[in-house]
FIGU-400101 format. One record per residue (C-alpha): x negated, y negated, z. Coordinates in steps of 0.05 Angstrom, whole numbers, padded with zeros to 5 digits, always signed. Each point is the difference from the previous one (the first is absolute). Layout:
// residues N
XYZ
...
END
This chain:
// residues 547
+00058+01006-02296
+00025+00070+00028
+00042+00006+00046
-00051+00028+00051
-00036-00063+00002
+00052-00034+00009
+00040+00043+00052
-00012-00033+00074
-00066+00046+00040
+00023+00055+00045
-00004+00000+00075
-00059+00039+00013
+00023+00048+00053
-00071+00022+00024
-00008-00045+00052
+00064+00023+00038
-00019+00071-00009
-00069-00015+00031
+00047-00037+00053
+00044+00053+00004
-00064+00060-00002
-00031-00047+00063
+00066+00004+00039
+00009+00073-00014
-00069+00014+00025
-00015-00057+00053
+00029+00055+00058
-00032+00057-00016
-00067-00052-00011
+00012-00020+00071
+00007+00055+00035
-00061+00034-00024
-00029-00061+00007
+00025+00008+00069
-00034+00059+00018
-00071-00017-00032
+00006-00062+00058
+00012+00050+00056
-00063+00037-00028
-00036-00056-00002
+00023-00018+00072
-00044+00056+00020
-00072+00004+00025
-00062-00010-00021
+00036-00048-00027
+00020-00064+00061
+00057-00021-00042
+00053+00024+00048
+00042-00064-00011
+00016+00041-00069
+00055+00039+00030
+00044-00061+00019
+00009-00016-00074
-00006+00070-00025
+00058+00012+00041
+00039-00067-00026
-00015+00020-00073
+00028+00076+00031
+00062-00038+00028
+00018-00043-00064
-00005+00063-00048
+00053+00040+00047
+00046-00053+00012
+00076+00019-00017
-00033+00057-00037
+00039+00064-00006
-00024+00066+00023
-00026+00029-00070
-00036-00062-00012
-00033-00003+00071
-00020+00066-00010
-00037-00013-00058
-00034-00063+00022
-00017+00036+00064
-00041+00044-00030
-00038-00054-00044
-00015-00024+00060
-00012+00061+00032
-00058+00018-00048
-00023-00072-00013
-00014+00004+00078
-00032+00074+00008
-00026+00027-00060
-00053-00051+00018
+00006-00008+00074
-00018+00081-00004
-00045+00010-00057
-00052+00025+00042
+00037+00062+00006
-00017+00023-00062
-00075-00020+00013
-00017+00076-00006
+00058+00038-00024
+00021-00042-00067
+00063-00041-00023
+00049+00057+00017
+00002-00003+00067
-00002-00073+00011
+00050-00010-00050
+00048+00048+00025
-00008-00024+00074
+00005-00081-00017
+00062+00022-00044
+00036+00043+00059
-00013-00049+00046
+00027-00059-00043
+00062+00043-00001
+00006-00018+00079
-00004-00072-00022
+00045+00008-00059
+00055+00027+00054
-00010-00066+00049
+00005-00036-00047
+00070+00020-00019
+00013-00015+00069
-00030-00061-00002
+00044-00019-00056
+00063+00014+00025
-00015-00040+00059
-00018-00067-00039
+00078-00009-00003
-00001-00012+00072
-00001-00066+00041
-00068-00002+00038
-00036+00050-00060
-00070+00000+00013
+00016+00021+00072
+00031+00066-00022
-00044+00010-00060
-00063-00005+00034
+00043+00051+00061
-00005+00045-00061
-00066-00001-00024
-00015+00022+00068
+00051+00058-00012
-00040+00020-00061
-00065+00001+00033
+00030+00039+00060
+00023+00053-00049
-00062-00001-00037
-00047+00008+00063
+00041+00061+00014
+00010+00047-00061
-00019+00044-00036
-00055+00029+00032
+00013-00035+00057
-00012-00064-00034
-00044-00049-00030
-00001-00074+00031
-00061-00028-00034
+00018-00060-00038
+00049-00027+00060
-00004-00073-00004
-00026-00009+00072
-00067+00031-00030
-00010-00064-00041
+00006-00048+00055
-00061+00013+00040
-00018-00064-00011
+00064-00041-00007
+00031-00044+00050
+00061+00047+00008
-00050+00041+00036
+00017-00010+00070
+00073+00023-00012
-00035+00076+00005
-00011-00004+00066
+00075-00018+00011
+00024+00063-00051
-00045+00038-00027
-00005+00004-00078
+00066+00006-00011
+00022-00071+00026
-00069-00028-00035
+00020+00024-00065
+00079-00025+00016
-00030-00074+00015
-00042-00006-00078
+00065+00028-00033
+00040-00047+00038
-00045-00055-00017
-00011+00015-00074
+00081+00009-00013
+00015-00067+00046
-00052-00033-00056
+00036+00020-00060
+00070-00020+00041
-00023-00062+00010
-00020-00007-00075
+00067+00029-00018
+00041-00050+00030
-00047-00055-00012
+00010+00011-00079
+00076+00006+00011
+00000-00073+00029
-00046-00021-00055
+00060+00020-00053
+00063-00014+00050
-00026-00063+00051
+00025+00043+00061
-00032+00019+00057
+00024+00055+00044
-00026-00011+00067
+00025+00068+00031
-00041+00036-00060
-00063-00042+00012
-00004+00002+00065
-00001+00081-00003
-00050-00004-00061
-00047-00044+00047
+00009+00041+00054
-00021+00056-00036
-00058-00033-00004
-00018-00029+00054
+00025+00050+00054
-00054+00052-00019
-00053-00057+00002
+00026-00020+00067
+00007+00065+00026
-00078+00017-00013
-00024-00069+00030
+00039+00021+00070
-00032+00074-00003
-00074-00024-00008
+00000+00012+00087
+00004+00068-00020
-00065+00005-00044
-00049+00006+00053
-00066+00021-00003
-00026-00010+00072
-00025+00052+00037
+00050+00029+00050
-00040+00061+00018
-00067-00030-00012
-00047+00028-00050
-00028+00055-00036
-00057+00001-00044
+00012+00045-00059
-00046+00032-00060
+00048+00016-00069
-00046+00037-00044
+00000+00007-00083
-00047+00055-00022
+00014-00013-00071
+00015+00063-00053
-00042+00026-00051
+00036-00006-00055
+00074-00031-00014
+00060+00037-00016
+00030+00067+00014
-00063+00031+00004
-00031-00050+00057
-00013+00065+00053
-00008+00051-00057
-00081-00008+00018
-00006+00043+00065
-00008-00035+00065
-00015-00070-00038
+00056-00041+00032
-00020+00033+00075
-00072-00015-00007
+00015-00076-00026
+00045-00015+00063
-00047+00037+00047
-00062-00037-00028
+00037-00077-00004
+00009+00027+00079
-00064+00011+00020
-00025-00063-00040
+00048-00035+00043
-00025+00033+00061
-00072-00026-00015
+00026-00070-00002
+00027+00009+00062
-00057+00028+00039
-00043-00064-00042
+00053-00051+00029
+00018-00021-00072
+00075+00013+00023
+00041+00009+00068
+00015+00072+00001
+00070+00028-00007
+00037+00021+00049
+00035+00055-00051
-00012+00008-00078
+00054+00012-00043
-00016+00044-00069
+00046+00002-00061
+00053+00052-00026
-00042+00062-00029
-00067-00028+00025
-00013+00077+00012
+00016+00028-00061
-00011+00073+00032
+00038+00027+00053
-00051-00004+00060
+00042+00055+00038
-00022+00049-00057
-00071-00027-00027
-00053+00002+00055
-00041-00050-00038
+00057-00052-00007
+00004+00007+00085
-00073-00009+00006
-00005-00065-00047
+00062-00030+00041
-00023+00014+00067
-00073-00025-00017
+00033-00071-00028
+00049-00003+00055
-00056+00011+00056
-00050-00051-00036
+00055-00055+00009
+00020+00024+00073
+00072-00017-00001
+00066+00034-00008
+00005+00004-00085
+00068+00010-00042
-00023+00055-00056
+00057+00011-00060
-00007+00066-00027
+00042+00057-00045
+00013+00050+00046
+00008+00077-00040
+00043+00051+00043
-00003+00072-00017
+00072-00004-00009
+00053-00052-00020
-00012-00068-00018
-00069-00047+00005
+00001-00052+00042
-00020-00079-00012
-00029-00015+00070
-00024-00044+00045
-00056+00026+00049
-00025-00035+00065
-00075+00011+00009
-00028-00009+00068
-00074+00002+00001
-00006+00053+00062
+00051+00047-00019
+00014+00003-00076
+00076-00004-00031
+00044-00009+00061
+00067-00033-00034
+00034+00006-00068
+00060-00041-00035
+00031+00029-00068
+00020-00045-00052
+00082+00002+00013
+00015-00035-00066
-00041+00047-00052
+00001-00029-00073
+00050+00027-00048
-00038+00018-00075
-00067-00020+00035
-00003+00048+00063
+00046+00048-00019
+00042+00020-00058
+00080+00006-00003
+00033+00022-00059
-00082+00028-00026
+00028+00044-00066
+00048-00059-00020
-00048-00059+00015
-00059+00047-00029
+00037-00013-00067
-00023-00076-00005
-00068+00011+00032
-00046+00055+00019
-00035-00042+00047
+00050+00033+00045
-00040+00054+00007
-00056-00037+00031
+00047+00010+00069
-00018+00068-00005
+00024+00003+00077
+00051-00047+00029
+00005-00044+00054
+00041+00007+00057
+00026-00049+00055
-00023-00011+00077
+00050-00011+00051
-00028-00032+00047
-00011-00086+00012
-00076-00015-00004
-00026-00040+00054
-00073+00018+00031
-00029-00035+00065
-00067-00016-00030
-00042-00018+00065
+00058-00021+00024
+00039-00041-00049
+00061+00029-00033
-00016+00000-00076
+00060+00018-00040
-00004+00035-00062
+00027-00012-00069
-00026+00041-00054
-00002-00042-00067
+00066+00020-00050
+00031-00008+00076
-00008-00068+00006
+00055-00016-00056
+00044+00030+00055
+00033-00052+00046
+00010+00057+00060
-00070+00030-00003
-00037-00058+00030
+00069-00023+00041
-00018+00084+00033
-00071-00022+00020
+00013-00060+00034
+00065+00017+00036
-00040+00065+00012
-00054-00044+00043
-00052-00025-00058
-00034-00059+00019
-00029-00004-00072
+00015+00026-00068
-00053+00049-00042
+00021+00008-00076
-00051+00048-00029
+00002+00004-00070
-00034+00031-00058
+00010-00040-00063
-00056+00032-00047
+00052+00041-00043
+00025-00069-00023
-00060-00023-00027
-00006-00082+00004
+00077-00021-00008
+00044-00037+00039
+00021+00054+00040
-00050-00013+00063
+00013-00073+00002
+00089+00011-00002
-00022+00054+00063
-00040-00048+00030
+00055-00052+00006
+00051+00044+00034
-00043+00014+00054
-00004-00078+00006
+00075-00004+00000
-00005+00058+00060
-00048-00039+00043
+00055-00054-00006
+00051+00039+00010
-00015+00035+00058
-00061-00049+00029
-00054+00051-00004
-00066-00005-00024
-00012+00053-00060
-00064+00022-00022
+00004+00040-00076
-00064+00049-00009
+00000+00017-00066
-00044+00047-00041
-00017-00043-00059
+00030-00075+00017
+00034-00041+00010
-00014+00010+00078
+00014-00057+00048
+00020-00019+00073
+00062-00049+00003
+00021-00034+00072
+00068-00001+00020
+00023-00061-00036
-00009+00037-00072
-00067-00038-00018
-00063+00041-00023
-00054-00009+00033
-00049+00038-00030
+00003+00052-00057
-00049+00035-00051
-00011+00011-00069
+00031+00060-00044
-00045+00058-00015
-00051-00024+00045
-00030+00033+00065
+00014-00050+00061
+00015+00002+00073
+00048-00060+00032
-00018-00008+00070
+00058-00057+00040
+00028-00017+00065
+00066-00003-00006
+00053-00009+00059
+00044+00055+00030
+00074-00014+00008
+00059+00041+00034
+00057-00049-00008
+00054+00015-00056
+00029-00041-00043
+00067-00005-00013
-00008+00049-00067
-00035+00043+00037
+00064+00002+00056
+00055-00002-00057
-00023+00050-00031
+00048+00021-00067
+00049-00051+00029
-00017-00054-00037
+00009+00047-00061
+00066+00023+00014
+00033-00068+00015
-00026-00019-00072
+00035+00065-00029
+00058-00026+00038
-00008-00065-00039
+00003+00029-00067
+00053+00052+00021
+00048-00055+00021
-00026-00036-00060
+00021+00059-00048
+00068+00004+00039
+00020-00071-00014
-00020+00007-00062
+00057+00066-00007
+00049-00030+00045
+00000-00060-00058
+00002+00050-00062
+00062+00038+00030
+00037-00070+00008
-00016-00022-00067
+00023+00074-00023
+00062-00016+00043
+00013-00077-00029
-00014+00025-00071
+00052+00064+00017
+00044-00049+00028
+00004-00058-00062
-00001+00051-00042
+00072+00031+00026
+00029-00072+00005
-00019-00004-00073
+00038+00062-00013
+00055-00023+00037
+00006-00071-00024
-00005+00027-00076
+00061+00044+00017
+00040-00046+00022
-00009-00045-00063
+00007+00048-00037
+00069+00018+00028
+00023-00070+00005
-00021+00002-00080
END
């Protein structure tokens, strides 16, 4: 017999390298794992309850991570949470674009989420990390291009029970209360594991994790007061019109008058139903973003087909059109319609659409897409808060990319709206996700600020949504409708509306006394290690002498 067969068998080392290959992996796993939860935390989807353990699996991938390491699993679950969240941005334009913005964007994430993971080493973490998440969003509302806040995790809780909290803080202290939440879950898990391997119990520990918990949850049960929807100023019947586009895409108004003549005709179908008694008439009618695609200052024909809609229906009509100067800039505006006396109020769009309205950077960006050059002309910004007095209630208006934009509603109502108006045009993103994500931040608004908002929108989704947040009625995508509701008028303000950015800034206070606890305990470490480190010297000298 050889000595092979007789030799005892090897340990077989693949299992512990699959062992080891899981461990090595398991983070990384996690945290893009992580962020595909947040995206699934979004709508259409009503799985908001997502983003509590998204954010625990977020929490237990950082944790006592060091900053190269965070920065890596940031951006896994940067990406894992927007290259899908915003895949409709390359509906039109290709992977390029949508790539590069998910990836730049992720870098904002990647960045927190060094933050986040210096933090962990603090007593009470999930109160500072979740502080600054909110710092990253800030940030990332902000610049470049003045910003880009879609994706803030208030936007996924339109129909969570955190909800209420908006009307107490705005977004800001919404999206604070999940993080808090999701990072008090995987504390809690954290220490109950510990005490599976060690039989001890901290009670100061638990008693934070828990109130992580529960203090959000409490919190929202003691603002529902806030979310009213009853009618402080009474009533006002209103029409929101969808016309519908002729085609999807880019090219939606490249057919001449097409878009005009849709909304114009859905108008004077809804004025026959009127005059038949099929529905109350309106006491205003609200039209979408680029419902006119011509200028009706310049085309005599546009002007004609307006006026003859506006005077079939009788009542004061909100018209959005591209204005064309001779000179300078066009203009993404807002027209009020009265039925006696033509255009008689405008509102720009303040917050005009980086790479979609206009161009920055065109020769550098034009070498990863010549859809640039669609934007033959850019965009630029009003100045001026929107609110018209539409037979006489205060109608504040928010022009569709605005509405990601916590101060651009805040303007309206502090301005004197009694209700909201986010006119949208969708059609260049085809049938994605992107009109259903817009459609729950103006739910979150209503909350916030306890207005009714009504969303006109060329192609869909279009609804009407009372001041609690709930939908109450809403149409189908790519199809011509008109939503006719009663919805109540309100003048109060909520605390959000009254705080303002304060709410904000005491959460960037959070995280920067957060980060300076966090250095205060580095340079005494650096000090103590300094410090042993001489006495070392020292004590090695004298034995060596005494040698």
């Amino acid at each position: 017999m050889s000595a092979a067969n007789t030799a005892p068998d090897a340990p077989r080392p693949a299992p512990r390298a699959r062992r080891a290959l899981a461990r090595r992996f398991a983070r990384p796993g996690a945290a893009a794992l992580a962020g595909v939860g947040l995206f699934l935390s979004f709508p259409p989807r009503p799985l908001w309850w997502l983003a509590l353990p998204a954010f625990a699996l977020l929490g237990w991938s950082l944790y006592g991570r060091r900053a190269r390491a965070a920065l890596g699993l940031g951006q896994l679950a940067g990406l894992g949470f927007l290259l899908p969240l915003l895949s409709w941005t390359g509906e039109e334009v290709g992977p390029v674009p949508w790539i590069a913005l998910a990836a730049v964007e992720a870098l904002f994430i990647a960045v927190t989420c060094i933050g986040i993971a210096a933090v962990t080493r603090l007593p009470a973490w999930p109160v500072w990390a979740a502080a600054v998440w909110i710092l990253g969003e800030a940030v990332r509302a902000r610049v470049p291009f003045g910003g880009f806040p879609w994706g803030k995790i208030a936007f996924g809780q339109a129909d969570g029970f955190l909800l209420p909290l908006a009307a107490v803080g705005g977004t800001p202290l919404l999206g604070f209360a999940v993080a808090l939440c999701g990072f008090g879950l995987y504390q809690g898990v954290r220490l109950l594991t510990a005490y599976r391997r060690t039989h001890e119990l901290p009670r100061g520990p638990v008693a934070l994790a828990l109130l992580t918990v529960l203090a959000p949850v409490t919190a929202a049960v003691a603002a529902l007061p806030l979310v009213d929807d009853s009618a402080e100023d009474g009533t006002a019947t209103v029409a929101a019109i969808q016309g519908n586009v002729p085609r999807l895409g880019l090219d939606f108004n490249d057919q001449r008058r097409a878009v005009l003549d849709n909304h114009a005709n859905r108008t004077e179908e809804l004025a026959a139903d009127v005059r038949a008694g099929r529905v109350a008439k309106p006491d205003f009618v609200l039209w979408p973003e680029n419902s006119s695609d011509l200028d009706p200052y310049r085309n005599p024909d546009a002007r004609d087909v307006i006026d003859r809609a506006v005077r079939s229906i009788g009542v004061p009509t909100v018209v959005g059109a591209v204005l064309s100067p001779d000179t300078g800039k066009l203009r993404n505006t807002l027209i009020e319609w009265d039925p006696e006396r033509g255009p008689v109020d405008t509102y720009d769009k303040r917050h005009v659409q980086p790479f979609g309205e206009y161009i920055p950077m065109r020769s550098f960006v034009r070498l990863f897409s010549s859809d640039v050059d669609r934007v033959r002309r850019d965009f630029g910004p009003g100045d001026k808060v929107g609110v018209f007095d539409l037979a006489g209630t205060k109608v504040g208006l928010v022009t569709c990319y605005e509405a990601a934009f916590d101060d651009m509603a805040r303007d309206t109502v502090t301005g004197g709206a009694q209700l909201i108006s986010v006119p949208s045009n969708n059609a260049t993103f085809g049938r994605s996700e992107m009109t259903y994500q817009q459609l729950a931040m103006s739910q979150v608004r209503a909350v916030e600020h306890g207005r009714s908002v009504v969303v006109p929108v060329t192609s869909g989704v279009s609804a009407v949504i009372m001041p609690d947040g709930k939908v109450v009625q809403k149409t189908r995508m790519f199809t011509p409708d008109a939503l006719v509701a009663e919805v109540p008028l309100r003048s109060s303000l909520t605390p959000a509306t009254r705080l303002g950015v304060w709410p904000e800034i005491v959460l960037l206070l959070i995280a920067a006394a957060g980060f300076g606890r966090v250095g205060a305990g580095a340079v005494r470490a650096r000090r103590a290690r300094s410090a042993a480190a001489d006495a070392g010297t020292t004590v090695d000298t004298g034995t060596t002498a005494g040698v």
